[in-house]
C-alpha positions as CSV (number, residue, x, y, z in Angstrom):
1,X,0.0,0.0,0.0
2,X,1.1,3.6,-0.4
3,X,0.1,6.1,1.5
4,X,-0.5,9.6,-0.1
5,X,0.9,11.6,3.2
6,X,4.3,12.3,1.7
7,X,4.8,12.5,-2.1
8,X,8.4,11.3,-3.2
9,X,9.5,15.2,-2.8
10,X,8.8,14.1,0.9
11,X,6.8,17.1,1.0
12,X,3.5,17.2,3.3
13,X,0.0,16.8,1.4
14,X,-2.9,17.6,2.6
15,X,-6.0,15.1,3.3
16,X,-9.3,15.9,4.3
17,X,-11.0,14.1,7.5
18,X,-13.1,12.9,4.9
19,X,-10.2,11.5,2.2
20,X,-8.4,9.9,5.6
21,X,-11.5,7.9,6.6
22,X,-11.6,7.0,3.4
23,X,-8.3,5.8,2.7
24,X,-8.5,4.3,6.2
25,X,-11.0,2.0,5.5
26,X,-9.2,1.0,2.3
27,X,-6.1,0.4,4.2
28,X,-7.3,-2.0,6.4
29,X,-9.8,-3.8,3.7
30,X,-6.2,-4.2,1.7
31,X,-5.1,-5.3,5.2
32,X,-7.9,-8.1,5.3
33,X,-7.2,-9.2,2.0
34,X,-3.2,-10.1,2.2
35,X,-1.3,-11.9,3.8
36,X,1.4,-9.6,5.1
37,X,2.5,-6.5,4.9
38,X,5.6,-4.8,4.9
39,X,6.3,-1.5,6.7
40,X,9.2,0.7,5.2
41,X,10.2,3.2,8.7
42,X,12.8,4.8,7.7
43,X,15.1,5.3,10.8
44,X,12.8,3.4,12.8
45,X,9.7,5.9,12.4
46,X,5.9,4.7,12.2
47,X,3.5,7.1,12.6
48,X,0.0,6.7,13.6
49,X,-1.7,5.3,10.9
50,X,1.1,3.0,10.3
51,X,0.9,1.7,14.1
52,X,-3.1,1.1,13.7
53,X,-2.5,-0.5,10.3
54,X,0.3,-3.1,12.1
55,X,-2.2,-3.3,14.9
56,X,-4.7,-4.8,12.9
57,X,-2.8,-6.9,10.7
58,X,-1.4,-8.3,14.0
59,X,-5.1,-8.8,15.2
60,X,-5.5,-11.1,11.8
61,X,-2.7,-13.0,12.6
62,X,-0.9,-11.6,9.0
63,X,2.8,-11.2,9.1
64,X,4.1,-8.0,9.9
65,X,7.9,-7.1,8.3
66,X,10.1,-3.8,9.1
67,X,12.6,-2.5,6.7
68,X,14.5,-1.3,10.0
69,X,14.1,-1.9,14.2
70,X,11.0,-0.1,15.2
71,X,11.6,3.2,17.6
72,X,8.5,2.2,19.2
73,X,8.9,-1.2,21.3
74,X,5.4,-1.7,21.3
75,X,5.3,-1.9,17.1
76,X,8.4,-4.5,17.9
77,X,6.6,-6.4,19.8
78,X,3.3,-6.9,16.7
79,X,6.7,-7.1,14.2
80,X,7.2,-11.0,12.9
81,X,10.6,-9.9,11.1
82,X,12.6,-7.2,10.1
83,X,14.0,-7.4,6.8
84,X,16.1,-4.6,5.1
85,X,14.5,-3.0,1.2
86,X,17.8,-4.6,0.3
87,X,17.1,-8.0,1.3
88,X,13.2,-8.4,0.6
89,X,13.5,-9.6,-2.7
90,X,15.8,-12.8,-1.8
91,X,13.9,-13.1,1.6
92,X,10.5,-13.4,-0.4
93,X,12.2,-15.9,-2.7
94,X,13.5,-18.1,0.0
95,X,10.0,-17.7,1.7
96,X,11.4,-17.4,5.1
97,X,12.0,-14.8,7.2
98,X,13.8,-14.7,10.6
99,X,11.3,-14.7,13.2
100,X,11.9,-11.4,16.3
């Protein structure tokens, strides 16, 4: 999933209340329907919608990679692996990861 907070510039967009329940609700039906997800938090950082999003994909029992170590122990704790952008191809290949 991408999220449409930060364009590649990096630079804030605005959403709406409206456009973030929206997207919300996609989010987490996108959630329902796979069977992980992988979290790219650069330098450690998930925000809030990211943390609901591994929330709920920890709830459904999906498994939840990192690029990097979470900042926020709790979001380690919901984490099944972390695997680095560099290494996600050959992980996904092998079709193992290293369990936290």
């Amino acid at each position: 999933m991408f999220t449409p907070r930060f364009e590649y510039s990096e630079e804030l967009i605005d959403v709406s209340l409206e456009e973030k329940m929206v997207l919300t609700r996609e989010f987490l039906a996108k959630i329902s329907r796979s069977d992980a997800i992988y979290v790219i938090n650069e330098g450690g950082y998930t925000g809030r919608s990211v943390c609901i999003e591994i929330g709920y994909a920890s709830a459904l029992k999906k498994t939840v990679l990192l690029s990097e170590e979470p900042s926020e122990g709790a979001v380690m704790a919901l984490a099944s692996a972390i695997v680095p952008v560099d290494q996600l191809a050959s992980a996904l290949n092998k079709g193992s990861f290293t369990a936290l």
